[in-house]
N, CA, C and O atoms as a CHARMM CRD file, in Angstrom:
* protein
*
  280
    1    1 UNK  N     12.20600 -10.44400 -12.17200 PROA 1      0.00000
    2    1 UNK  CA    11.49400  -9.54300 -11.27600 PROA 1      0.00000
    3    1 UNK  C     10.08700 -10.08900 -11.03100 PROA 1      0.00000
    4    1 UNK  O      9.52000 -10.72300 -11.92000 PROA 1      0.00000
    5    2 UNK  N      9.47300  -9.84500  -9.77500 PROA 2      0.00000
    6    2 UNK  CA     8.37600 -10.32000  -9.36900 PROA 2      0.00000
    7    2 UNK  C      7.55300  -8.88900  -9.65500 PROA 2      0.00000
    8    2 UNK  O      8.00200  -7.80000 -10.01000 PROA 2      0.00000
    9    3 UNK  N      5.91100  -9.38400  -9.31000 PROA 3      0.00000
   10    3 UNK  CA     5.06600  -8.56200  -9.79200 PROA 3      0.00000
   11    3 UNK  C      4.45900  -8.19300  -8.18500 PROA 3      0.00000
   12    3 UNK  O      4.27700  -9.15900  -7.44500 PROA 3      0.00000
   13    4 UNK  N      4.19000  -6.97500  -7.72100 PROA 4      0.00000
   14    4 UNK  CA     3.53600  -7.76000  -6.09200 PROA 4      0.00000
   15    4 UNK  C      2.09200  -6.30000  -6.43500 PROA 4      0.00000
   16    4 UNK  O      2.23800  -5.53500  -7.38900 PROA 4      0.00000
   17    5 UNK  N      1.36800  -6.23600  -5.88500 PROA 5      0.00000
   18    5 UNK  CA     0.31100  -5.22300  -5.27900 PROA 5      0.00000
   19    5 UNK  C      0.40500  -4.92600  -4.27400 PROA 5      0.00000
   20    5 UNK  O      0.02000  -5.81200  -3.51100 PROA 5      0.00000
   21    6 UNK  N      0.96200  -3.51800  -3.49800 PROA 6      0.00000
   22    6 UNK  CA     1.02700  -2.81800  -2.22100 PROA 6      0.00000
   23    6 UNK  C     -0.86600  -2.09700  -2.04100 PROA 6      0.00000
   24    6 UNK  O     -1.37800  -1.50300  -2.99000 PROA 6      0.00000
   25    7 UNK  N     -1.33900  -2.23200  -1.20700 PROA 7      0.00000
   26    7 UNK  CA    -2.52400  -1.49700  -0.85600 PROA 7      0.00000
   27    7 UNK  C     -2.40400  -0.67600   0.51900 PROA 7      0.00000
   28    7 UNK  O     -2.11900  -1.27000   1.55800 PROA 7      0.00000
   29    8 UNK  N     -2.58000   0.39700   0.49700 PROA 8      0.00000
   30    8 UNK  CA    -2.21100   1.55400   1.56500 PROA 8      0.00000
   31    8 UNK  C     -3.66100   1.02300   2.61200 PROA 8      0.00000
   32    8 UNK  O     -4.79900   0.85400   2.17400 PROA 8      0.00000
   33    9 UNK  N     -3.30000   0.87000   3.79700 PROA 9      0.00000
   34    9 UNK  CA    -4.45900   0.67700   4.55700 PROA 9      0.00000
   35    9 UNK  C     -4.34300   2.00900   6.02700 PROA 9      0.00000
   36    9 UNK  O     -3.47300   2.35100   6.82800 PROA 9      0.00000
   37   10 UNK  N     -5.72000   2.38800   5.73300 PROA 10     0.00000
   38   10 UNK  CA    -6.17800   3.06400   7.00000 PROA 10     0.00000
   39   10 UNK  C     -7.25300   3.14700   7.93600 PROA 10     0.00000
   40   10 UNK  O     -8.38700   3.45500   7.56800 PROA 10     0.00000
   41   11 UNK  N     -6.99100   2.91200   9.02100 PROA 11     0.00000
   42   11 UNK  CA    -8.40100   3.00000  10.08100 PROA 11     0.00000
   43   11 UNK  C     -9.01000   4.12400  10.20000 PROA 11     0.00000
   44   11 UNK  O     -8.41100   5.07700  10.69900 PROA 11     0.00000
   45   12 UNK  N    -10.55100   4.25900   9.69100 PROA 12     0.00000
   46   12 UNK  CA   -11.34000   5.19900   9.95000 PROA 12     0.00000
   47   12 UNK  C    -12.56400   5.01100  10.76100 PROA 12     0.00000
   48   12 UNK  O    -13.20500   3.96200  10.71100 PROA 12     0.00000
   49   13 UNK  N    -12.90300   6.03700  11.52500 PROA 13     0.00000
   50   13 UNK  CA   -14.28600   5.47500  12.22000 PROA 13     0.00000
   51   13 UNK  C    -15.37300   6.11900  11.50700 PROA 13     0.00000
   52   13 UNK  O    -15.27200   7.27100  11.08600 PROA 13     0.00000
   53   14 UNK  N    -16.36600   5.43600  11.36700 PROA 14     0.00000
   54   14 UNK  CA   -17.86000   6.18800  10.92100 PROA 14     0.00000
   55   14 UNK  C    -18.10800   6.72600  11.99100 PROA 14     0.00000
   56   14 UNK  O    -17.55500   6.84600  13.08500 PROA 14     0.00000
   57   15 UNK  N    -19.61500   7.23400  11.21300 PROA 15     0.00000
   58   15 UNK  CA   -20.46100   7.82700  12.15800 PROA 15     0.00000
   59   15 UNK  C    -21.07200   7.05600  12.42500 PROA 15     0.00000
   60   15 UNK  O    -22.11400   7.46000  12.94300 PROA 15     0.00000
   61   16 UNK  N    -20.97400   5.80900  12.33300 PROA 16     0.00000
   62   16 UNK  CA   -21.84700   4.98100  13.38500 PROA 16     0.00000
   63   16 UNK  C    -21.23200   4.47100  14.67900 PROA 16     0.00000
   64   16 UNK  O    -21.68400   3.64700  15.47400 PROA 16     0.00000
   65   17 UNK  N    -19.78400   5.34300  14.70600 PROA 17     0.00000
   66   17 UNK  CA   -18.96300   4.80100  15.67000 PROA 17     0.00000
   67   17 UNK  C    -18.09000   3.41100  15.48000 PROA 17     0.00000
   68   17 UNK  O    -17.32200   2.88900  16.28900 PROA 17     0.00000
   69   18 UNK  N    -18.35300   3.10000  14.51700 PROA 18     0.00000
   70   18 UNK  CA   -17.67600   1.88000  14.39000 PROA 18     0.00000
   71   18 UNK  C    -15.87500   1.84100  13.65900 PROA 18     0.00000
   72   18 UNK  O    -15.58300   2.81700  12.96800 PROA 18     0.00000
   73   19 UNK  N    -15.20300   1.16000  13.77400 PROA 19     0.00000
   74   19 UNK  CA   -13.74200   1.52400  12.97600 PROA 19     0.00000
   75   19 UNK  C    -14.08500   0.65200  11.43000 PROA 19     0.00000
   76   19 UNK  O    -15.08300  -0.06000  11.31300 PROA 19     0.00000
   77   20 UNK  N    -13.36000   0.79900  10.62900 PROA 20     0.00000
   78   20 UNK  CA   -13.15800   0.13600   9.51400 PROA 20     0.00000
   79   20 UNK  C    -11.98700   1.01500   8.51100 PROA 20     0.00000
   80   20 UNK  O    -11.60200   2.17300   8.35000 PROA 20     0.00000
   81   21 UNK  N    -11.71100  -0.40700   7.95800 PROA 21     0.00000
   82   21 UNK  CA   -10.31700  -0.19800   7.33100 PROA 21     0.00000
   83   21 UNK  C    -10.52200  -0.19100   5.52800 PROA 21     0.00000
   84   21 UNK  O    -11.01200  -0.95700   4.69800 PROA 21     0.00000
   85   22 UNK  N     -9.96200   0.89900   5.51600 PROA 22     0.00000
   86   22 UNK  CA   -10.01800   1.38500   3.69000 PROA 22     0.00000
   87   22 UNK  C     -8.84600   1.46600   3.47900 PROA 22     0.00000
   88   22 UNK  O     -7.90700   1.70600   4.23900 PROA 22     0.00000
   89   23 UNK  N     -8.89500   1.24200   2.31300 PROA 23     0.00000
   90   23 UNK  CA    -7.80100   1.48000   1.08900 PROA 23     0.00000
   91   23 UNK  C     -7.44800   2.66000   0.42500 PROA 23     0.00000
   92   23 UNK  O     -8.09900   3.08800  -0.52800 PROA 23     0.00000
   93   24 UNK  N     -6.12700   3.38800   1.02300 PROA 24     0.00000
   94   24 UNK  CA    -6.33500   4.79400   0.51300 PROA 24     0.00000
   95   24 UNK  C     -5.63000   4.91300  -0.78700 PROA 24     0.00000
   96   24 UNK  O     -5.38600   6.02900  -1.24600 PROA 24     0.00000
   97   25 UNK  N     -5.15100   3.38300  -1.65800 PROA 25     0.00000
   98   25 UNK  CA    -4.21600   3.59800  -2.56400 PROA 25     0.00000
   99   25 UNK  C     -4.18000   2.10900  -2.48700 PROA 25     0.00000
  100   25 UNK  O     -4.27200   1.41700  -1.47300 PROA 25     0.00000
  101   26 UNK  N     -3.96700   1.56900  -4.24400 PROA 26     0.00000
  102   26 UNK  CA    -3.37500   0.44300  -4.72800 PROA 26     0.00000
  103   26 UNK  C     -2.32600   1.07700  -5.70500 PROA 26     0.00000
  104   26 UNK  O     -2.37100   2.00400  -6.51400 PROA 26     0.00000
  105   27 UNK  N     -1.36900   0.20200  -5.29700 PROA 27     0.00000
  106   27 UNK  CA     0.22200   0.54800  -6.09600 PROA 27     0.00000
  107   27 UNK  C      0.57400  -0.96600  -6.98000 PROA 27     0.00000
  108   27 UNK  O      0.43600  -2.06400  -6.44000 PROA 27     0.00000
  109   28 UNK  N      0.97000  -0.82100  -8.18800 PROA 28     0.00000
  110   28 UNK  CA     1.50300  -2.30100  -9.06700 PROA 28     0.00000
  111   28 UNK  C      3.12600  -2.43800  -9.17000 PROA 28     0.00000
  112   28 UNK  O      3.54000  -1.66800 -10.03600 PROA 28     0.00000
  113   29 UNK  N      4.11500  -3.14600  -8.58000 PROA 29     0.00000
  114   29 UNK  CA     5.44500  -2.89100  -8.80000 PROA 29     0.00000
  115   29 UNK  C      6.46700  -4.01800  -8.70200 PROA 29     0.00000
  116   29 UNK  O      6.63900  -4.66800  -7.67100 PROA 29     0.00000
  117   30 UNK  N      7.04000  -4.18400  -9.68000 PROA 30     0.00000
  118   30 UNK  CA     8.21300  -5.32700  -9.95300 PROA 30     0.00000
  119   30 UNK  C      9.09000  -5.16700  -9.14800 PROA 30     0.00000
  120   30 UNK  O      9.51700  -4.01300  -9.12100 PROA 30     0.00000
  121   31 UNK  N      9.49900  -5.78500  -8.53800 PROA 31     0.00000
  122   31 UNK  CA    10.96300  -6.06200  -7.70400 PROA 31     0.00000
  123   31 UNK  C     11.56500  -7.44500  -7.35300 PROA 31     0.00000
  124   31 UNK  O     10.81500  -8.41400  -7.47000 PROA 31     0.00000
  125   32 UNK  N     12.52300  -7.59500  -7.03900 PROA 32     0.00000
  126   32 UNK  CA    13.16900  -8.73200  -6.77000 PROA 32     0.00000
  127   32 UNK  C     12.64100  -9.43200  -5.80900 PROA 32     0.00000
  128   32 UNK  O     12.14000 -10.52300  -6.08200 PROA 32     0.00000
  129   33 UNK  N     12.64600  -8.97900  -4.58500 PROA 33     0.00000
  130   33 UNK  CA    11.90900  -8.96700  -3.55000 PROA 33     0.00000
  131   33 UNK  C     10.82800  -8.62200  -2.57900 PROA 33     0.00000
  132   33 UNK  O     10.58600  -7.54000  -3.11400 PROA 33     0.00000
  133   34 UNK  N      9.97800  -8.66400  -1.58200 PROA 34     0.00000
  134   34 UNK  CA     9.31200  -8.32900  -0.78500 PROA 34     0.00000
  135   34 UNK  C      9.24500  -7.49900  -0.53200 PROA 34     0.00000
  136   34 UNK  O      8.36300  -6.65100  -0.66500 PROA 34     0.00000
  137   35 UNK  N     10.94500  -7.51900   0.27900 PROA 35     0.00000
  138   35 UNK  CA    11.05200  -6.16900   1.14900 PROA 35     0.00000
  139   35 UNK  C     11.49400  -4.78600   0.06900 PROA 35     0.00000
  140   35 UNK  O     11.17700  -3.61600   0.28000 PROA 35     0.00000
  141   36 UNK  N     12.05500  -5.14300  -0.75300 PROA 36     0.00000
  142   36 UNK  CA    12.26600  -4.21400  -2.04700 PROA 36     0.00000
  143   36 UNK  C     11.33900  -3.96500  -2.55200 PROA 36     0.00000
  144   36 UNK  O     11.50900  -2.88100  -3.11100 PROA 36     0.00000
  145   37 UNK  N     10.11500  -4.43000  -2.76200 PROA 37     0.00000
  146   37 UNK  CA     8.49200  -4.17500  -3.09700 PROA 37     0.00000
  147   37 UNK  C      8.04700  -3.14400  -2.47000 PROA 37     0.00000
  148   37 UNK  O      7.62000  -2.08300  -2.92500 PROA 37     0.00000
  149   38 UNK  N      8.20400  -3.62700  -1.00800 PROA 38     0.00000
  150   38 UNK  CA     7.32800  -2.87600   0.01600 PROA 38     0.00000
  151   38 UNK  C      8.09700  -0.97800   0.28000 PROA 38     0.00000
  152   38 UNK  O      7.43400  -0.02000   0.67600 PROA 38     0.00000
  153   39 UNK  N      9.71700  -0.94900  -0.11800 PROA 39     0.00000
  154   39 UNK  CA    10.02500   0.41600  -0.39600 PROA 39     0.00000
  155   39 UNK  C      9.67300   1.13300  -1.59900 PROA 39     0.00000
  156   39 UNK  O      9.36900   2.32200  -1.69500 PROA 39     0.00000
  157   40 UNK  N      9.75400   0.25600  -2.50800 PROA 40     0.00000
  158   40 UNK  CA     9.52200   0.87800  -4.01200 PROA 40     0.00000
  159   40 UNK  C      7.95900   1.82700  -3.45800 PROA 40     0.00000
  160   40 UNK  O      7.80600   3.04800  -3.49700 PROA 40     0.00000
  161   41 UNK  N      6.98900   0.80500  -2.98100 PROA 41     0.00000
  162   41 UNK  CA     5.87700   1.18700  -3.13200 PROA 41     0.00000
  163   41 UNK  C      5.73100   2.29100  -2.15800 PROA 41     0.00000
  164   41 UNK  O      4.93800   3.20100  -2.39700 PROA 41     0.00000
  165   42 UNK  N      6.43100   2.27600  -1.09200 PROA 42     0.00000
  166   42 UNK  CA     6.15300   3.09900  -0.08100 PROA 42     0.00000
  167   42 UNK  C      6.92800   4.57800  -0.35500 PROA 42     0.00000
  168   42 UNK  O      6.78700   5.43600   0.51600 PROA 42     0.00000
  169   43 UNK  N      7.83800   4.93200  -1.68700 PROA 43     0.00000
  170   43 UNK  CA     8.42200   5.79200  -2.86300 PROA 43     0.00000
  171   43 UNK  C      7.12200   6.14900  -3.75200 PROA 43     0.00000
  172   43 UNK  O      6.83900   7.30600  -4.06500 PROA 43     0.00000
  173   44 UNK  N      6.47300   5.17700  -4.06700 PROA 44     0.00000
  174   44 UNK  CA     5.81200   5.74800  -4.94000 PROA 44     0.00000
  175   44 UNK  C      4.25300   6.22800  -4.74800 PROA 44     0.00000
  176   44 UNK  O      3.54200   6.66400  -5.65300 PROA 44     0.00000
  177   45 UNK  N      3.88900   6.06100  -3.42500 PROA 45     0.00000
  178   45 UNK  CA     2.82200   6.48400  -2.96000 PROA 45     0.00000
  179   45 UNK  C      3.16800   8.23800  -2.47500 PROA 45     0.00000
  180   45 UNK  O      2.59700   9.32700  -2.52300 PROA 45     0.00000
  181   46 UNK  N      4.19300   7.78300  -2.10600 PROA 46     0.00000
  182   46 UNK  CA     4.62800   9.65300  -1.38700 PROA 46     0.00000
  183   46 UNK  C      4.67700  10.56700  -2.43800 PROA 46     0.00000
  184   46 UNK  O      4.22100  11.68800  -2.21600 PROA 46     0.00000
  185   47 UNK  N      5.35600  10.19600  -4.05700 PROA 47     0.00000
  186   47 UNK  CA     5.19900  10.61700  -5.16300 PROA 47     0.00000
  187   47 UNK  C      3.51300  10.82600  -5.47200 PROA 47     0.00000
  188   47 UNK  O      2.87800  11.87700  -5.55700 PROA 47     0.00000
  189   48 UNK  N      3.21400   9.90900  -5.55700 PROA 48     0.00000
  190   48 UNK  CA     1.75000  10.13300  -5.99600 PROA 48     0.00000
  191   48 UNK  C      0.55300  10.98800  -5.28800 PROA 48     0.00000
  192   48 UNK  O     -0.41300  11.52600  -5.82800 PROA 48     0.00000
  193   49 UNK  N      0.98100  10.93700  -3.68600 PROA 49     0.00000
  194   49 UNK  CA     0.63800  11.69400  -2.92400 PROA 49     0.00000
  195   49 UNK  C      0.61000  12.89100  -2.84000 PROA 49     0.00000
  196   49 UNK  O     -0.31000  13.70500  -2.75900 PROA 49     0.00000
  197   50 UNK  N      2.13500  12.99600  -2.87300 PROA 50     0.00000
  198   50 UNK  CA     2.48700  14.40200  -2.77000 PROA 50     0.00000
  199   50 UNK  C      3.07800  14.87500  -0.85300 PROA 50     0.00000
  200   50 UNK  O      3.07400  15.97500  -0.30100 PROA 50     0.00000
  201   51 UNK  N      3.39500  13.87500  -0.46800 PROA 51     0.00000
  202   51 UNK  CA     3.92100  13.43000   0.70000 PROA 51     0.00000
  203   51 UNK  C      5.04600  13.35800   0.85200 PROA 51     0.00000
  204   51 UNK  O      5.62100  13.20200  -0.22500 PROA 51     0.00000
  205   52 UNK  N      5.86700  13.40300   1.91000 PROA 52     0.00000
  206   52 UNK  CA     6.73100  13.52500   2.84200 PROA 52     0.00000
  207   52 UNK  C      7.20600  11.50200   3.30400 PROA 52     0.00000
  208   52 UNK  O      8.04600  10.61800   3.13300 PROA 52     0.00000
  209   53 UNK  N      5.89800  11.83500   3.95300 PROA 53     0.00000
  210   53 UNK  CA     6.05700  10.37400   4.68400 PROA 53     0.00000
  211   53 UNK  C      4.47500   9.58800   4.41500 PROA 53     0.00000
  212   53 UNK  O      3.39800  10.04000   4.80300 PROA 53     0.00000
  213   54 UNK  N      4.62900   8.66700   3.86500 PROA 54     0.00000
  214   54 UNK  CA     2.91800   7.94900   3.78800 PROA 54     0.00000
  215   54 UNK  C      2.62500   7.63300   4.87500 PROA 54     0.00000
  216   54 UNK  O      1.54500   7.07600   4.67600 PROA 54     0.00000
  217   55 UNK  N      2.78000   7.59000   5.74700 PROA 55     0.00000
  218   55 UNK  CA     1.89400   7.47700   7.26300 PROA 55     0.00000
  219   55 UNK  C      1.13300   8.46600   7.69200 PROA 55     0.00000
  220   55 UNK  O      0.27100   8.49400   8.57100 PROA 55     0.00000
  221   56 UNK  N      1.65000   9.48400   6.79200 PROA 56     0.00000
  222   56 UNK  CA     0.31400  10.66400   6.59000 PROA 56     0.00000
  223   56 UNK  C     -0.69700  10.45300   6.58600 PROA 56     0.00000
  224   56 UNK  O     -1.58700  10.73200   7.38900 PROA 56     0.00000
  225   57 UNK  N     -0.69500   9.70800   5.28900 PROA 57     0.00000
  226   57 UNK  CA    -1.88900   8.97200   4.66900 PROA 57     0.00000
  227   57 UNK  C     -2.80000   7.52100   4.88500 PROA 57     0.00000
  228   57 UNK  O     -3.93700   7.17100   4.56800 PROA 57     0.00000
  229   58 UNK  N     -1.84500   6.99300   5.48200 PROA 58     0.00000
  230   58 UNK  CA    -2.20000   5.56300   5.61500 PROA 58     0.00000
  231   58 UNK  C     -1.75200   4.66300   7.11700 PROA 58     0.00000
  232   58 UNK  O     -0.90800   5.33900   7.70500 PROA 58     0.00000
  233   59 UNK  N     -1.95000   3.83900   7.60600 PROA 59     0.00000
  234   59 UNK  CA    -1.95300   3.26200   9.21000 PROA 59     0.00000
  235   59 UNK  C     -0.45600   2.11600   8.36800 PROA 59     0.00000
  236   59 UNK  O      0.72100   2.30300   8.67900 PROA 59     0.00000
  237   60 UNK  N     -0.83500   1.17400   7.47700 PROA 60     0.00000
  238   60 UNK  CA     0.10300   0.34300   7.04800 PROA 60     0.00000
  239   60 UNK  C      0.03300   0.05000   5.90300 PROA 60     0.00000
  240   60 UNK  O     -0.80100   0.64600   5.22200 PROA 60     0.00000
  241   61 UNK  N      0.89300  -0.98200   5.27800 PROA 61     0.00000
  242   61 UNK  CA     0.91200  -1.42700   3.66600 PROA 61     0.00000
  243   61 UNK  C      1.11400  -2.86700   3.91300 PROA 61     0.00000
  244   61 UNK  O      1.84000  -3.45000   4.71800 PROA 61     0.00000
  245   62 UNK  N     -0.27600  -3.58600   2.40500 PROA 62     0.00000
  246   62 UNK  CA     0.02200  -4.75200   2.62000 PROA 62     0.00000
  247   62 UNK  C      0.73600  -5.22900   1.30100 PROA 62     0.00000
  248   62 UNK  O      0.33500  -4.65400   0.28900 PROA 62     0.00000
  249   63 UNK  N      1.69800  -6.15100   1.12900 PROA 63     0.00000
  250   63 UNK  CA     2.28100  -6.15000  -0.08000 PROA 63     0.00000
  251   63 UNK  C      1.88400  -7.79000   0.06500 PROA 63     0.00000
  252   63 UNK  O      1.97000  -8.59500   0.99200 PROA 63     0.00000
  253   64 UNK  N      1.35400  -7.87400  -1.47300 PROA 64     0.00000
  254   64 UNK  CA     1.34500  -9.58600  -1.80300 PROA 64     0.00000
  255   64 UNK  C      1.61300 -10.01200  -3.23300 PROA 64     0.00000
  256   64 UNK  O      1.52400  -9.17500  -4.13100 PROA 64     0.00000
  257   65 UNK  N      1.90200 -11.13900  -3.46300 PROA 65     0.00000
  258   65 UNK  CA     2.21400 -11.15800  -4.98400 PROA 65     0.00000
  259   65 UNK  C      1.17800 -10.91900  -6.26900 PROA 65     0.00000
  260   65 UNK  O      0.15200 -11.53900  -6.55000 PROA 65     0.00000
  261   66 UNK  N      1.41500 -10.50000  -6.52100 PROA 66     0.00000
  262   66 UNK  CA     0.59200 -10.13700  -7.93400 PROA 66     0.00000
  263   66 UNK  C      0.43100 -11.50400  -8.94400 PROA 66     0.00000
  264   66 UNK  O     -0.69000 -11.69700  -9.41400 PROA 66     0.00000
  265   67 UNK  N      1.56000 -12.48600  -9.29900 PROA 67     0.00000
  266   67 UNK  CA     1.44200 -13.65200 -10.03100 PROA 67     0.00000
  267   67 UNK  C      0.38500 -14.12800  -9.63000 PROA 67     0.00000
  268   67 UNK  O     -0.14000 -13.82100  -8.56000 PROA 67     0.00000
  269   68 UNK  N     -0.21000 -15.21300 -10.71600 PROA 68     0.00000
  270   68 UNK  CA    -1.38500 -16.17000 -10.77100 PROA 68     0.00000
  271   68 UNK  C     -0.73600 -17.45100 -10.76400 PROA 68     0.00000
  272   68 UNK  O      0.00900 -17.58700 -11.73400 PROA 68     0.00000
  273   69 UNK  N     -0.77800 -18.47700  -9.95000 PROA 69     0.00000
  274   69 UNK  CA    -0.29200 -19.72400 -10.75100 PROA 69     0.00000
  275   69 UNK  C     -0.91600 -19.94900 -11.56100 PROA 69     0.00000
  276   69 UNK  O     -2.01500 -19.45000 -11.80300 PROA 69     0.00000
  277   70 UNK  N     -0.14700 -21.03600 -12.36500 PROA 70     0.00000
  278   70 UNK  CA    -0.87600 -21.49300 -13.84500 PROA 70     0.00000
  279   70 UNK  C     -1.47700 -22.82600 -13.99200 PROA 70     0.00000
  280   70 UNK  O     -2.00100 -23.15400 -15.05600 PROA 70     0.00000
């Protein structure tokens, strides 16, 4: 199993009018794969949430590997 980090991303505008993108959530999760990463996490944000659907909460998810090479 691989290790990956999902981070919930959403566009907000200030009050200075400007957009910028925050992090409404970092998730840590083993899976085989990518795309199996990217559901696990998108399960366990709605859990943690307390959500329905995380697009509630968030615009997209970025999933990348968590390993370090050595």
């Amino acid at each position: 199993m691989a290790h990956y980090i999902a981070r919930f991303m959403k566009d907000v505008l200030g009050e200075n009018g400007h957009e910028a993108e925050i992090c409404q959530r970092s998730v840590e999760i083993e899976a085989s794969c990518l795309t199996d990463a990217a559901e696990l996490a998108k399960a366990k944000f709605c859990e943690t949430e307390n959500v329905g659907d995380w697009l509630l909460h968030a615009d997209r998810v970025h999933i990348a590997d968590a390993e370090f090479p050595s």
